[in-house]
N, C-alpha and C positions, 0 to 999 in steps of 0.2 A: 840342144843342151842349154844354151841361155835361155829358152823359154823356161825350162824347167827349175833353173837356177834363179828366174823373176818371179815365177810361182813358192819356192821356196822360201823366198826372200818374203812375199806378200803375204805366208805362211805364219812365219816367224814375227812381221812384224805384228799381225793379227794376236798371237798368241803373245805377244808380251805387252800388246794392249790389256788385253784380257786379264791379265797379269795385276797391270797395273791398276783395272778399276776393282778387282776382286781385293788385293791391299786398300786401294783408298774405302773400300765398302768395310774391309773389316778394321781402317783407323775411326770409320765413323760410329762403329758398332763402338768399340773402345771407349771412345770418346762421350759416347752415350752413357754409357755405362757409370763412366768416372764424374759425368756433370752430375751436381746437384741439381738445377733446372732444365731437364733434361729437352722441355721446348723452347724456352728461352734462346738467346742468340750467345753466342759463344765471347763474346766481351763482359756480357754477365757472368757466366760462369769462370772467366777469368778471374774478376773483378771480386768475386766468391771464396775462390782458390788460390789468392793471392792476397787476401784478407790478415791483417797484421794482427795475427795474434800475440798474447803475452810471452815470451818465454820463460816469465819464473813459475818456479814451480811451489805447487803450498807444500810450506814444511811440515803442517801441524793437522791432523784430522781431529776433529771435533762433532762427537755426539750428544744431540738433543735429547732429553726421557722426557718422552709426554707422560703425565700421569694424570690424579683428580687428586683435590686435595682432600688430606687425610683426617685434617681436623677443621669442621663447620664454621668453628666459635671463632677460628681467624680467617678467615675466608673471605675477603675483601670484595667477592662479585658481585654483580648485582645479584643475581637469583642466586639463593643460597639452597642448596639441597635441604628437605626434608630428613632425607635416608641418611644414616650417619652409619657409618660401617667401623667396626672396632677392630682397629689397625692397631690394637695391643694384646687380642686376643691369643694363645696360643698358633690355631691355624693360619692366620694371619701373616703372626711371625715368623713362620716356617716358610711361607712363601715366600715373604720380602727376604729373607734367608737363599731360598732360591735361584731369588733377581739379584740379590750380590753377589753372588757365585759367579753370576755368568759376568755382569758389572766386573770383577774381579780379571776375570780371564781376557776381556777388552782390553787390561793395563792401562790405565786412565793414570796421564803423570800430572794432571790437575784438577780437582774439583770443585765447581765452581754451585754454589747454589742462590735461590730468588730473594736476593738481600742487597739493599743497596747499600753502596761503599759506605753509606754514613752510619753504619750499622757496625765496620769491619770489626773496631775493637772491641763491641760488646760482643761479637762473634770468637775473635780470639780468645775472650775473656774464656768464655762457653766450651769453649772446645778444649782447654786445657783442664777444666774441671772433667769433663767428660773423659779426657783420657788418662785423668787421676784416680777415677775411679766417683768421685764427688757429685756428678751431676747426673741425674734420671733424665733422660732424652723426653721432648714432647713429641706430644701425636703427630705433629707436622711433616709434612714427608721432606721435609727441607731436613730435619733433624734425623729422622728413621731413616733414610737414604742418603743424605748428605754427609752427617757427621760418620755413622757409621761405617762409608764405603773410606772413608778419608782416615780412618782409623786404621781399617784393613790394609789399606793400601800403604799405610805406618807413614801417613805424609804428615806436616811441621803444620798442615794450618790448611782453614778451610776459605774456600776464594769467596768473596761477594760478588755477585753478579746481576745487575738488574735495572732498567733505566726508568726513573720517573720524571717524564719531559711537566717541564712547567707549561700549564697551560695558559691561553689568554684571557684576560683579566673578563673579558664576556663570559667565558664559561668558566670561571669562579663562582661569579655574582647569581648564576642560574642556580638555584634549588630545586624548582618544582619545572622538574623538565618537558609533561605533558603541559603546563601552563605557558611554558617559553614555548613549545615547538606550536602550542596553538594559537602565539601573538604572531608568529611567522608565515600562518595561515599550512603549517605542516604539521595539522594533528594527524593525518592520516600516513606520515612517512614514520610517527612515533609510536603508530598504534601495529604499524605493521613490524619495525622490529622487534618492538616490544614482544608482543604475540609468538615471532619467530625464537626468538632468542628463549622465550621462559618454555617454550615448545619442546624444542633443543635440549636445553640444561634441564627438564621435567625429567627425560625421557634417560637421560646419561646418570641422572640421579639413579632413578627406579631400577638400574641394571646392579647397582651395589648389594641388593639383594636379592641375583641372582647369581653372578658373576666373583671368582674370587679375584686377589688385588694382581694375579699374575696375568689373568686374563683379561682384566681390565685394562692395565697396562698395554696387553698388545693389543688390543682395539685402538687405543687413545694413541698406536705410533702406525697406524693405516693410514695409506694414502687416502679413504675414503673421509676417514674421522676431520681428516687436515682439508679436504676439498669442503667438507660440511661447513668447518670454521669461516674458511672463507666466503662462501655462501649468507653467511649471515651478518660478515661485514657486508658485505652488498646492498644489503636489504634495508630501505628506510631510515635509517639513522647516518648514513654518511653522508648522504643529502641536506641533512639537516644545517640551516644557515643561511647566510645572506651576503650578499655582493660578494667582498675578500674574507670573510668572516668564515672559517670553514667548520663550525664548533662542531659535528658530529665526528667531521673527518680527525679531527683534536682527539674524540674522545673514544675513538677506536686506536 
């Protein structure tokens, strides 16, 4: 009987081995699961998991509209589109109609458009003739989309919003910037954004006369259009410069 009650016992203890490595295998399955660096060593993924994040929370959601501009004649880029698309046409205006609709339904309780503050009270001025009835809107999509959604929306005033950093007094004095980037022995960093850039903007031009303004717009808010962008900061001209002097990085 005691043998049997030893064998029992070496039974039991066997199976609550077993036990115990079967839990420890499924804490390590767990554990696996739950690491972010799942080979890593387990001080990293503490160290991960333990990571102090903020706890406030944003109050305010705020939406970007990419768009192209609406009118050439103020168009401050370097490359200026050819293709001018008449964003006072009828069909035109039925669509920007469209994109307020939806603009509308987002509830937007600020709107801000590309005007720097030094600009607010001629904007104030503007916007109170406009909702007089006195002022004809320009072609500009800051005024076709801004004033108007700001109308709709029956808000007191339209935001300015827009940063123009002072540059340094090096790329002031620059004019002829193939002639600077080739005192720096960086003709070749100017030729290649140059090249990429009018590439680019050729190419985003030429679709306004295929493309109407609703469907332009949502290309211009793809992840693809915004990876393109970046892309062609990259490219040669943020190089451009010497020692501490970053003048291309300045002028992107």
């Amino acid at each position: 009987m005691k043998s049997k009650g030893k064998v029992l016992d070496i039974l039991l203890i066997i199976v609550s081995a077993i036990a115990m490595l079967n839990c420890a295998k499924e804490r390590e399955v767990s554990t696996a699961k739950k690491s972010h660096f799942p080979n890593a060593s387990l001080q990293l993924n503490k160290a991960y998991n333990n990571f102090p994040f903020t706890e406030i929370k944003v109050k305010h959601k705020v939406l970007v509209l990419g768009t192209f501009h609406f009118n050439n004649a103020s168009n401050l880029s370097q490359v200026k589109g050819k293709e001018e698309m008449d964003i006072l046409s009828e069909e035109n205006q039925e669509q920007l109609n469209r994109l307020l609709l939806v603009l509308r339904r987002y509830g937007p309780t600020k709107i801000a458009i590309e005007f720097r503050l030094a600009y607010r009270q001629k904007i104030d001025s503007l916007y109170k003739e406009y909702k007089a009835g006195s002022y004809i809107l320009r072609r500009d999509e800051a005024f076709q989309l801004g004033f108007k959604l700001t109308k709709q929306m029956n808000h007191e005033k339209v935001c300015c919003m827009d940063n123009y950093t002072q540059l340094p007094e090096t790329v002031n004095k620059a004019r002829d910037w193939e002639k600077y980037a080739d005192s720096l022995g960086h003709t070749q960093l100017w030729h290649t954004y140059d090249a990429e850039n009018t590439r680019f903007n050729s190419y985003m031009d030429s679709l306004k006369t295929v493309l109407n303004p609703c469907e332009l717009r949502l290309l211009f808010n793809t992840k693809k259009y915004a990876d393109r962008i970046e892309q062609t900061w990259a490219t040669g001209l943020v190089n451009l410069g010497y020692e501490d002097l970053h003048v291309g990085g300045y002028l992107l």
